[in-house]
C-alpha positions as CSV (number, residue, x, y, z in Angstrom):
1,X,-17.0,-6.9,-8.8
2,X,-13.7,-8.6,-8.4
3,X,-10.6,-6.3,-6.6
4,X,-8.5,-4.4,-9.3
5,X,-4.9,-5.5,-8.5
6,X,-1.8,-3.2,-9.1
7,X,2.1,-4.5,-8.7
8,X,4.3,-1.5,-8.1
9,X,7.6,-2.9,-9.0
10,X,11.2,-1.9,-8.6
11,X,10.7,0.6,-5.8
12,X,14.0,1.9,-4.8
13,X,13.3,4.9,-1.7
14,X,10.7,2.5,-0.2
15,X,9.6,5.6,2.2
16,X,9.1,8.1,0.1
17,X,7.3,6.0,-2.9
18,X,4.9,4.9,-0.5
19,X,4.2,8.3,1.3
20,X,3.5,9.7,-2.3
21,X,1.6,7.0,-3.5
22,X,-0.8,6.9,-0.1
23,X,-0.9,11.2,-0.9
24,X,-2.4,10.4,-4.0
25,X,-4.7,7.6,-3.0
26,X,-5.8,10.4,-0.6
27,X,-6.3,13.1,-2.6
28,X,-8.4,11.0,-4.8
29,X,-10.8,10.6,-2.4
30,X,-10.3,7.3,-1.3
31,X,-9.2,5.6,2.3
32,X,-6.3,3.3,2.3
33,X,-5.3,0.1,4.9
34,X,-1.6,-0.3,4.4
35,X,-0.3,-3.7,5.3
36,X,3.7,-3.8,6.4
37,X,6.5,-5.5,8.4
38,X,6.8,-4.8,11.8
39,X,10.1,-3.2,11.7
40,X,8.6,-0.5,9.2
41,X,5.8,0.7,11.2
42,X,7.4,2.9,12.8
43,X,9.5,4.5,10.2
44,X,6.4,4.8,8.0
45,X,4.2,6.9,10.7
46,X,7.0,9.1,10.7
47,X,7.6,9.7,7.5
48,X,3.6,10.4,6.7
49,X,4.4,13.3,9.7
50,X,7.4,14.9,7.9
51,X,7.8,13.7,4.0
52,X,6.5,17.2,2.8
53,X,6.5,20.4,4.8
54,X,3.6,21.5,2.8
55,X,1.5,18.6,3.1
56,X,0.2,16.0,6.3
57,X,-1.7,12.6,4.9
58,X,-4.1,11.9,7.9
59,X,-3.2,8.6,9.5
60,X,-3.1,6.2,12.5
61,X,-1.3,2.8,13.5
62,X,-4.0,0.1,14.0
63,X,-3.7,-0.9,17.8
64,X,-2.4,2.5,18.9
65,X,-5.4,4.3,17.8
66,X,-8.7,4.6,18.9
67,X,-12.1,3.2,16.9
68,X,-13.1,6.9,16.5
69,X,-9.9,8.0,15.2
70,X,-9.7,4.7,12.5
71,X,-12.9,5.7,11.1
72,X,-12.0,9.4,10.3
73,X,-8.3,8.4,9.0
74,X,-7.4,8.5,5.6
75,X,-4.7,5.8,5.8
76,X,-4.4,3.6,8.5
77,X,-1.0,1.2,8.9
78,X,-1.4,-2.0,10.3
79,X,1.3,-5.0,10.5
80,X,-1.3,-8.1,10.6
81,X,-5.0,-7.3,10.7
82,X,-7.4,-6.6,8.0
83,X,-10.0,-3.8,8.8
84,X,-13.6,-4.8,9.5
85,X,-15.4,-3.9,6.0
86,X,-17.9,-1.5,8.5
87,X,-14.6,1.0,8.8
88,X,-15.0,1.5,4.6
89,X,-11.9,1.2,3.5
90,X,-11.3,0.9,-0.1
91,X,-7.7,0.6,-0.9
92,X,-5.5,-2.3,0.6
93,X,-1.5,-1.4,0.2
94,X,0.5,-4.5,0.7
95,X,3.9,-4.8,1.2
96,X,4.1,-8.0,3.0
97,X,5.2,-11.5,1.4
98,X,2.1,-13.1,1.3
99,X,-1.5,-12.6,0.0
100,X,-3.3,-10.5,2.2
101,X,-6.0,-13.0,3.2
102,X,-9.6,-11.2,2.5
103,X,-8.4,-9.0,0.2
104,X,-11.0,-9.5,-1.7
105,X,-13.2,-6.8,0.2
106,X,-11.3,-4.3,-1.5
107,X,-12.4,-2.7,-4.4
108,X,-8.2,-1.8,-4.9
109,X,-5.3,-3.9,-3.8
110,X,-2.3,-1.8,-4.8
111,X,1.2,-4.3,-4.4
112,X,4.2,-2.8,-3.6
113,X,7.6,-4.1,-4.5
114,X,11.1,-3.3,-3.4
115,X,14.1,-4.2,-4.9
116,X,15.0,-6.9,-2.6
117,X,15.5,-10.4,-4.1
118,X,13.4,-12.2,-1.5
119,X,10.7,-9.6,-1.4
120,X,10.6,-10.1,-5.8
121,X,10.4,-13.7,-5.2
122,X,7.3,-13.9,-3.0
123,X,5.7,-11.0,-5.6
124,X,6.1,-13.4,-8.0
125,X,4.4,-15.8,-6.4
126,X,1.1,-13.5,-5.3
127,X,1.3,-12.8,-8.6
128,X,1.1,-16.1,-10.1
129,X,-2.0,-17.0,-7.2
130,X,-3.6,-13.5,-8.1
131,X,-3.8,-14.9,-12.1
132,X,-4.9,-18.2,-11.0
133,X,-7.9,-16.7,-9.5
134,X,-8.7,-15.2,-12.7
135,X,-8.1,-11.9,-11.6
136,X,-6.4,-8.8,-13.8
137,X,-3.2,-7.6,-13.5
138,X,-1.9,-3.9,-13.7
139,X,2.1,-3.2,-13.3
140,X,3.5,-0.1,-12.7
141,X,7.6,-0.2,-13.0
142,X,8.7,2.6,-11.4
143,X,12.6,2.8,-12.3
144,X,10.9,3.0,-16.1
145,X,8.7,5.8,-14.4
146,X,11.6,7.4,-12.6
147,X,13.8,7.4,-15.7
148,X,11.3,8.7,-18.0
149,X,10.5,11.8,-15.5
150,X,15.2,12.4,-15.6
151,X,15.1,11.5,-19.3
152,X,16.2,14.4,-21.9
């Protein structure tokens, strides 16, 4: 079965779309392996501590974390390596520029793409290589999203 592929595009508050989005991967049941710059590691493991009073998405940063604690997280943040398929992981976030090499263990590979010139250019071109492996496409715009949710 070939890994379902979903571009999330014009994401303004970086942050907080993606501590929502890995909330609701979560609560769906599934495990996610969230693939990010350096510089945003971080940032992101605090925000997943403090983005809702109400709510805490179980997580770890791949290198700082024990093999006991990967397993039982429901995300897991990483800035380079891809998890070993025995840690069942199901989900693959990417917000890097280039195709996550072996993504294709993934059952979901879930794009993310902030409005940054650069960052639109190389999702245009995982894009094109995603169609040129034959696979399918979803796109989720979320300023259409965001203005639909403000509309009248």
């Amino acid at each position: 079965m070939a890994t379902a592929i979903a571009f999330h595009f014009h994401v303004g508050a970086l942050q907080a779309y993606l501590c929502r989005l890995l909330r609701k991967v979560t609560l769906a049941g599934h495990r996610s392996w969230v693939l990010l710059p350096e510089e945003y590691l971080r940032a992101t493991d605090d925000a997943l501590w403090t983005f809702s009073a109400q709510e805490f998405v179980a997580h770890a940063v791949w290198g700082h974390a024990p093999e006991s604690v990967l397993r039982r997280s429901a995300v897991v943040l990483s800035s380079a390596e891809l998890p070993e398929p025995s840690l069942g992981i199901g989900v693959l976030v990417n917000l890097l520029p280039a195709v996550p090499v072996g993504f294709e263990r993934f059952e979901r590979l879930l794009e993310i793409v902030p409005e940054d010139d650069a960052l639109k250019a190389a999702a245009r071109e995982r894009w094109r290589y995603y169609v040129a492996q034959g696979l399918n496409i979803e796109r989720h715009d979320v300023a259409q999203l965001v203005g639909r949710r403000q509309g009248p």
